[in-house]
C-alpha positions as a LaTeX table, in Angstrom:
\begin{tabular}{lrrr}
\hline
Residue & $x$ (\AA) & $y$ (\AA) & $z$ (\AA) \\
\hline
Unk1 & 8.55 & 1.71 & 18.04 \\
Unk2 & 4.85 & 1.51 & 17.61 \\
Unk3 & 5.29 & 4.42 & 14.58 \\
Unk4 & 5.28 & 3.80 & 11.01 \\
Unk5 & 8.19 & 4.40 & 8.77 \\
Unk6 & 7.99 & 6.99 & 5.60 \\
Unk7 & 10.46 & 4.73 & 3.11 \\
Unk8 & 9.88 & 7.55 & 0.05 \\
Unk9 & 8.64 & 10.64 & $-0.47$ \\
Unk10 & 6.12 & 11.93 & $-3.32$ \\
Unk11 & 2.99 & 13.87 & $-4.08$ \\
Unk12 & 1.29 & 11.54 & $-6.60$ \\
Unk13 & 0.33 & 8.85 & $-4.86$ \\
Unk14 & 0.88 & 6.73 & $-0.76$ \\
Unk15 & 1.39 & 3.27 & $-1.00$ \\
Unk16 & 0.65 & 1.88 & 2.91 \\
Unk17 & 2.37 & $-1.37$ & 3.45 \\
Unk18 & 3.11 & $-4.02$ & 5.81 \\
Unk19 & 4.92 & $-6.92$ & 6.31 \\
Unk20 & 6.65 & $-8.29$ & 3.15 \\
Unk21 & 4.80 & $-6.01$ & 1.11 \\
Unk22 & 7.20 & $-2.93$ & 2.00 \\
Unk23 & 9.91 & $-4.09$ & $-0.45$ \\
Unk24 & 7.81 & $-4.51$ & $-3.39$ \\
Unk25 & 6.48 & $-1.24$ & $-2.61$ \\
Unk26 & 9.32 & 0.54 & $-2.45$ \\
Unk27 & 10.49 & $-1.65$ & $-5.30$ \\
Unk28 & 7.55 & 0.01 & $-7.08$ \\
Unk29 & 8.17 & 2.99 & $-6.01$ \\
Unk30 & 11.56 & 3.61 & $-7.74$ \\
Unk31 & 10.27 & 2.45 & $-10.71$ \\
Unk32 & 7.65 & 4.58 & $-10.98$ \\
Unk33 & 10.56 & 7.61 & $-10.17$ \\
Unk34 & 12.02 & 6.80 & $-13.27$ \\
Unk35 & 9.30 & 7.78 & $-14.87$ \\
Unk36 & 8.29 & 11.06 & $-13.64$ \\
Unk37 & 5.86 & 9.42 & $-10.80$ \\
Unk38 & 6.13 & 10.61 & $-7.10$ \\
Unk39 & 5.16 & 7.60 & $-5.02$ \\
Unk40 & 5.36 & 7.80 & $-0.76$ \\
Unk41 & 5.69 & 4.52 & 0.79 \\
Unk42 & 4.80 & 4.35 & 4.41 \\
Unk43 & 6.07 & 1.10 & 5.94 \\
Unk44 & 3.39 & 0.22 & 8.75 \\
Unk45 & 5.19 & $-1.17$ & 10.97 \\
Unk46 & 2.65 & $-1.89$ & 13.35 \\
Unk47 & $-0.79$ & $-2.04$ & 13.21 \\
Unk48 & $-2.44$ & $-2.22$ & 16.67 \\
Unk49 & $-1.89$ & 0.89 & 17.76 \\
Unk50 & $-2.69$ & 2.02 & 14.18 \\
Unk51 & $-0.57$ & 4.71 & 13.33 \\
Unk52 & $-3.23$ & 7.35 & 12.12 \\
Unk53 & $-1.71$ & 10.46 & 11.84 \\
Unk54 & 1.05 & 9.05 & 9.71 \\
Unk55 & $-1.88$ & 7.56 & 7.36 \\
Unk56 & $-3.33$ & 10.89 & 7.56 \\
Unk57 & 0.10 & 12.77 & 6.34 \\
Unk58 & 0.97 & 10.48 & 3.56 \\
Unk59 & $-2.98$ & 10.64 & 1.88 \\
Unk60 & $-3.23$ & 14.34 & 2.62 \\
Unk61 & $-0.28$ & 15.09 & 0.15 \\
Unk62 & $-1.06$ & 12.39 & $-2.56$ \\
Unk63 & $-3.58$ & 11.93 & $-5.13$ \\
Unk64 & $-4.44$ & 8.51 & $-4.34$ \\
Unk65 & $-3.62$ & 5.63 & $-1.62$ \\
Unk66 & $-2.90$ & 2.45 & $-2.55$ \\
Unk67 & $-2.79$ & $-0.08$ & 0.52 \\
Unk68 & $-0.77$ & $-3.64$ & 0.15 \\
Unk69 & $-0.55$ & $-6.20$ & 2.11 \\
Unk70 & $-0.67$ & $-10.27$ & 2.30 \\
Unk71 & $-4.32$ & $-10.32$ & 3.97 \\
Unk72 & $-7.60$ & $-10.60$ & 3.08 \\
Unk73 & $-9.01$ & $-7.57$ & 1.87 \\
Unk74 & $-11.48$ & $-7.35$ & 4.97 \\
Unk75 & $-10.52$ & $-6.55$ & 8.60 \\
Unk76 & $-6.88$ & $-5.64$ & 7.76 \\
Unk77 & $-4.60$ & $-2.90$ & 6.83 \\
Unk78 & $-6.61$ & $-2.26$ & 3.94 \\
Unk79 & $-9.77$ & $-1.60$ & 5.92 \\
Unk80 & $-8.23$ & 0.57 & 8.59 \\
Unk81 & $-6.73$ & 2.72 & 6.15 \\
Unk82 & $-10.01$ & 3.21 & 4.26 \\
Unk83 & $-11.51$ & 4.46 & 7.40 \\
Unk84 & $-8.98$ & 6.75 & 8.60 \\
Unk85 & $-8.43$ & 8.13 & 5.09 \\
Unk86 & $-12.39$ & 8.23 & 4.22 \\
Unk87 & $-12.93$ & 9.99 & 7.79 \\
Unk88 & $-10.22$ & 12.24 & 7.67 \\
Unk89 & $-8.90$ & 12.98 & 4.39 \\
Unk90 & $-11.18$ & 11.65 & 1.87 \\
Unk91 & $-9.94$ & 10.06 & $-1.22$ \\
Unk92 & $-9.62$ & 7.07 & $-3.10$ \\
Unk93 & $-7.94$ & 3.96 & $-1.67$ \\
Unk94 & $-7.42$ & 1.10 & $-3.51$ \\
Unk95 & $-6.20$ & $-1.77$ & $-1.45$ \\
Unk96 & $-4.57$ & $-4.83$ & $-2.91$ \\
Unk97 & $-4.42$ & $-7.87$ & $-0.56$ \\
Unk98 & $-4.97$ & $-12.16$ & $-1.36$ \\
Unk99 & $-8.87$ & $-12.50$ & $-2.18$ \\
Unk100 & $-11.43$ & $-13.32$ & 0.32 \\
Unk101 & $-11.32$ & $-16.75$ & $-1.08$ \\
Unk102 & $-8.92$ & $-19.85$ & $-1.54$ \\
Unk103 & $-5.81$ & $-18.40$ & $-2.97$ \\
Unk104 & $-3.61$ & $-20.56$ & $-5.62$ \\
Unk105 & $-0.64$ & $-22.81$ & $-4.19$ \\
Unk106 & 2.91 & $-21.89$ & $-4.53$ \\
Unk107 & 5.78 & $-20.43$ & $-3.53$ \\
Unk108 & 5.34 & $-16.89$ & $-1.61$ \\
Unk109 & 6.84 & $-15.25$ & $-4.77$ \\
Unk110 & 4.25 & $-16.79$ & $-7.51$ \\
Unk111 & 1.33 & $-16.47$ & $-4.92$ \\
Unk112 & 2.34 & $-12.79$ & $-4.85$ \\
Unk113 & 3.09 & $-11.95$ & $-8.20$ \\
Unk114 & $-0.42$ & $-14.32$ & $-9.04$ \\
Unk115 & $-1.99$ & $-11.58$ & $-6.86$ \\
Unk116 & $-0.28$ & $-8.50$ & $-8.15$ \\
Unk117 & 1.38 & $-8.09$ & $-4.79$ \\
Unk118 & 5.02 & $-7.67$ & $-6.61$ \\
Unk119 & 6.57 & $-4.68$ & $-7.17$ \\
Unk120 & 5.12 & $-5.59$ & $-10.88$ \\
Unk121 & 1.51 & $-5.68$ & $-9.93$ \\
Unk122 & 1.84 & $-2.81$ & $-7.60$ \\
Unk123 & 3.48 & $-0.25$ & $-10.83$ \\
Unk124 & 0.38 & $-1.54$ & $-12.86$ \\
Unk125 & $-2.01$ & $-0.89$ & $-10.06$ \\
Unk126 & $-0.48$ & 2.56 & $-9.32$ \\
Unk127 & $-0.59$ & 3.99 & $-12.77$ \\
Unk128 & $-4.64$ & 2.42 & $-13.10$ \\
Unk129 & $-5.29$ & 4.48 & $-10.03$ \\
Unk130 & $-3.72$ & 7.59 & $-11.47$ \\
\hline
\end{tabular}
């Protein structure tokens, strides 16, 4: 229960999600398929206990992690993946969360896709990291 959940499978880059973020992840993810890109998504279900050796599996084959999540980019998934993968496995993470500021107001969906934290946003971030 307290484990996360590998969604896809590839050797490019990990995308480490939470929340509502998984969808637009995996979202992402098949997009990027199409065209040629190998993209794992790890669905973190949980947080507290952080799953680390799942972290650890999906940066160790990839290129690059990208976290997402609808948090502030301090103290959060983000963060905890940094350290595991910067202790561990060290690579770059790039983690894509609401700003450590007032965010816009809207709808979940245009405060998200404002953010880049639709499948959208996530594609554009992938193929900057790569």
């Amino acid at each position: 229960m307290n484990k996360a959940t590998f969604v896809t499978e590839g050797s490019d880059v990990a995308v480490i999600a939470c929340g509502e973020m998984v969808k637009p992840a995996a979202d992402a993810a098949e997009q990027l398929r199409e065209e040629g890109i190998g993209v794992t998504v790890v669905d973190m279900y949980c947080v507290k206990p952080l799953d680390r050796a799942a972290i650890i599996r999906a940066a160790t084959g990839a290129k690059a992690v990208v976290t997402v999540e609808e948090h502030a980019p301090y103290g959060g998934l983000g963060s905890m993946v940094s350290q595991v993968v910067g202790s561990e496995c060290p690579k770059r993470v790039v983690n894509l969360s609401l700003p450590d500021a007032p965010v816009i107001t809207g709808t979940s969906k245009e405060v998200f896709r404002h953010y880049g934290l639709d499948a959208e946003g996530i594609v554009k971030t992938i193929k900057g990291v790569l």
